[in-house]
C-alpha positions as CSV (number, residue, x, y, z in Angstrom):
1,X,16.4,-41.0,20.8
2,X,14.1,-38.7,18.6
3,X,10.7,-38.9,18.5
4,X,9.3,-40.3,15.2
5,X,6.0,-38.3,13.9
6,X,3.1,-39.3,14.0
7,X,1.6,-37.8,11.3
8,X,2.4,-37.0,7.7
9,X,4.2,-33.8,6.7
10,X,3.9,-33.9,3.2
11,X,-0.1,-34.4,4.3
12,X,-0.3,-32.0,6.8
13,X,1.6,-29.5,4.2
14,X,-1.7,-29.9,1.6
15,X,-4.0,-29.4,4.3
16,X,-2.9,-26.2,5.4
17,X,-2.3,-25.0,1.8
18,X,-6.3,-25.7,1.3
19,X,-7.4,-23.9,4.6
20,X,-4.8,-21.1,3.7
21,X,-6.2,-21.0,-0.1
22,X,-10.0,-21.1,1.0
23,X,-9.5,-18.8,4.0
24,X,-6.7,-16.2,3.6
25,X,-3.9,-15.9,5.6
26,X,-5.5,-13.2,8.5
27,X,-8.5,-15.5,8.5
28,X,-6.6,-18.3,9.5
29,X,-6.1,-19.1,12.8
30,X,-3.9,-21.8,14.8
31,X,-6.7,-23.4,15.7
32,X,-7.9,-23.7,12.5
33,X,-5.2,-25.0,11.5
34,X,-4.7,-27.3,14.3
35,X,-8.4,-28.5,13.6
36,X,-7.9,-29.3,9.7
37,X,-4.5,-30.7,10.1
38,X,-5.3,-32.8,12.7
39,X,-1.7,-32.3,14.7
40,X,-1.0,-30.7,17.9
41,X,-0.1,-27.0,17.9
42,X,3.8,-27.7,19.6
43,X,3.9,-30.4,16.8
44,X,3.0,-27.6,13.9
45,X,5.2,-25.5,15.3
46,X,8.4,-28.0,15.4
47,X,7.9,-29.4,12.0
48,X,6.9,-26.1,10.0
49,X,7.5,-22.9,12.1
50,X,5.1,-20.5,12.9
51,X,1.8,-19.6,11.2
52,X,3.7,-17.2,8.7
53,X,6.3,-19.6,8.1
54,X,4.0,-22.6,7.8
55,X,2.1,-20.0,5.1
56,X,5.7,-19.5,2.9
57,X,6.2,-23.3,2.5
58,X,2.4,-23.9,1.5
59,X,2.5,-21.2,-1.3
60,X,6.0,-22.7,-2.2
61,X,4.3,-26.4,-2.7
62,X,1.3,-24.3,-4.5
63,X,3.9,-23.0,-7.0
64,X,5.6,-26.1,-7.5
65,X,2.4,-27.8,-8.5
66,X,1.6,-25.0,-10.8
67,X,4.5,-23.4,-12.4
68,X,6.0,-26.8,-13.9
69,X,2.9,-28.1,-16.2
70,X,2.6,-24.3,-17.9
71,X,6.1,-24.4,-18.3
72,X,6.4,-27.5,-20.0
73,X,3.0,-26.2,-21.9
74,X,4.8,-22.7,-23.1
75,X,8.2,-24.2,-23.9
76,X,6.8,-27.5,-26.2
77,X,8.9,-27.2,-29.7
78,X,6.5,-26.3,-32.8
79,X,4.1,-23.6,-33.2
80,X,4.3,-20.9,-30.0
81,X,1.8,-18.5,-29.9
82,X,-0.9,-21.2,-29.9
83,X,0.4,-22.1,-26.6
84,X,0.2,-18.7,-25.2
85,X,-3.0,-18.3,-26.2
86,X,-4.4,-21.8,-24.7
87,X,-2.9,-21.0,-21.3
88,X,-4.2,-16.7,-21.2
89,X,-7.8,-18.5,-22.2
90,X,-7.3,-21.1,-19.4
91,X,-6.8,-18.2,-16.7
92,X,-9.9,-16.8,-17.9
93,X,-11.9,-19.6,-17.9
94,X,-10.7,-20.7,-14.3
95,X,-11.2,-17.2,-13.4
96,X,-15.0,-17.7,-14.8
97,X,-15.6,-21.6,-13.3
98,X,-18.3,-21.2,-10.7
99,X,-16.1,-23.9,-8.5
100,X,-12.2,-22.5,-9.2
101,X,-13.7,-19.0,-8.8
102,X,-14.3,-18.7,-5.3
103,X,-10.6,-19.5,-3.8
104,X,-8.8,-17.4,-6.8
105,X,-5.1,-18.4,-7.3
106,X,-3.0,-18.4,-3.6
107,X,-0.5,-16.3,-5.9
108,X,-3.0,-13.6,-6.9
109,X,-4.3,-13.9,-3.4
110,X,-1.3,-13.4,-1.4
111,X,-0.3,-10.5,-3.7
112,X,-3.2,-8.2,-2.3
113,X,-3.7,-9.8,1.3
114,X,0.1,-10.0,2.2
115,X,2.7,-8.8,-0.2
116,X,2.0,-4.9,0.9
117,X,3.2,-5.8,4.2
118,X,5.1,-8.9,3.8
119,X,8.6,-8.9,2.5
120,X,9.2,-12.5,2.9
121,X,5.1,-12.8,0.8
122,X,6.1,-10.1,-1.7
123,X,9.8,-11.5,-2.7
124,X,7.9,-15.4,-3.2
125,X,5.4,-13.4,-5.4
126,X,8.2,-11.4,-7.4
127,X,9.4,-14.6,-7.9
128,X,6.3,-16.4,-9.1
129,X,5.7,-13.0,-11.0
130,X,9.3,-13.3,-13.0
131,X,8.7,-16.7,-13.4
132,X,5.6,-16.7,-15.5
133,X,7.0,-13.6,-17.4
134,X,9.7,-15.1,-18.3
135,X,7.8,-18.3,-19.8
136,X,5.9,-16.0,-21.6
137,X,8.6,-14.1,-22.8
138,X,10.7,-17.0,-24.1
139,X,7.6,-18.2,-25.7
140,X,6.9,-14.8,-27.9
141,X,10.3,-14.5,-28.9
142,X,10.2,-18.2,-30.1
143,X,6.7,-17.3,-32.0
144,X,8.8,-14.3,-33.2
145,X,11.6,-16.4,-34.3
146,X,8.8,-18.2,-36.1
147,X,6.9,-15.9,-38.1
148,X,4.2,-15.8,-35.8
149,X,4.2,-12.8,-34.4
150,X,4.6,-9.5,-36.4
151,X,8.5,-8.3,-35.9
152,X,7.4,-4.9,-34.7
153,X,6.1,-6.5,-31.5
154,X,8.2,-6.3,-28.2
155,X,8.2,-9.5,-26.4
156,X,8.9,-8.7,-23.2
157,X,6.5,-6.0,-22.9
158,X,3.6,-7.9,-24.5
159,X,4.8,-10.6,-21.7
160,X,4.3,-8.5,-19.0
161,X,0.7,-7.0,-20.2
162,X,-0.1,-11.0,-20.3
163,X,1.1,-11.6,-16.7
164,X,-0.9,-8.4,-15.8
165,X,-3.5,-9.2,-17.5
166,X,-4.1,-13.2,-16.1
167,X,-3.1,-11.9,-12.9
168,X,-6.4,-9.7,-13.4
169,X,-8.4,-12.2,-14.7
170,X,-7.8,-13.9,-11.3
171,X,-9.0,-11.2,-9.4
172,X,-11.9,-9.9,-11.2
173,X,-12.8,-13.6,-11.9
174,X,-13.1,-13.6,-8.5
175,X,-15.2,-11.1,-7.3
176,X,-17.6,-10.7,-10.8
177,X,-20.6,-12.9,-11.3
178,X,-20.3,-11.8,-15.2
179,X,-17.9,-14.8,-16.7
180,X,-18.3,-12.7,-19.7
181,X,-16.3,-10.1,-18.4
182,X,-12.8,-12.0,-17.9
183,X,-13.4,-13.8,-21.2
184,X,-14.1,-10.6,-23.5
185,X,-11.0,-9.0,-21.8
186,X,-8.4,-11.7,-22.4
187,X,-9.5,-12.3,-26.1
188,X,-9.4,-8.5,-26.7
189,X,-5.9,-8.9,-25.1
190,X,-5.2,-11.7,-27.1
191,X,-5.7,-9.9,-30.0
192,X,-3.1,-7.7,-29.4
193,X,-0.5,-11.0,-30.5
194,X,-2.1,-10.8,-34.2
């Protein structure tokens, strides 16, 4: 007869997510994780793999908290480029907040800590990557459709300087005291859409 657990996946899941978000991946150890999660090491390893493993399935639960709500956000009927520009001036002011600052976005994170090294990191951030671009690209051609946006604009590649550009905004948000900095570059980028 199996064991039943004695502790909450879906829990223990969150925790490490937080320790791997605040920490990094190479500065989180298995007794870290042990420690935060509260669960022997034989039981991490039976219900979630090793540490790398256990590191794939907490950015997966990141991006399924994430993705979905700008998604909805960037795919609304009505008016599109308003929506574009609400979520680029979220990312920079996130990237600016004193508090949200200081653990980034696990994406953005992961991208320059693991994905240069890490197949199995840099395919789940390709992924998150064409997600958001394609969001954003489905959005400007609606806001084409729509008179919005001048017709001699290219979608896609004004898509993919926005997903370069908040993907930025996370990093420099990150490391700069100046909020100013990540603001003034996503409304000059922003102005790009007029």
């Amino acid at each position: 007869m199996a064991r039943t657990k004695e502790f909450d996946p879906d829990a223990a899941l969150q925790a490490a997510l937080e320790l791997f978000w605040q920490r990094g991946y190479e500065a989180t150890s298995m007794s870290d994780l042990v420690d935060r999660l509260g669960i022997g090491r034989a039981s991490i390893y039976a219900t979630f793999g090793n540490k790398h493993e256990l590191y794939l399935k907490a950015l997966e639960r990141y991006d399924r908290a994430g993705l979905p709500p700008m998604v909805r956000e960037l795919s609304q009927p009505g008016p599109a480029l308003p929506a574009v520009r609400s979520v680029v001036r979220r990312y920079a002011t996130e990237a600016a907040d004193e508090q949200l600052r200081v653990n980034g976005c696990l994406v953005t994170n992961t991208a320059s800590e693991l994905a240069p090294h890490d197949a199995a990191a840099a395919r789940h951030v390709e992924r998150n990557w064409d997600q958001l671009e394609a969001v954003l690209h489905s959005a400007l051609i609606r806001a084409q459709a729509q008179g919005e946006l001048p017709a001699d604009r290219d979608p896609l590649t004004l898509a993919r300087m926005l997903l370069v550009l908040m993907q930025g905004l996370r990093v420099v948000g990150k490391a700069s005291a100046d909020p100013a900095r990540v603001r003034d570059a996503a409304e000059q980028a922003l102005a790009l859409l007029d």
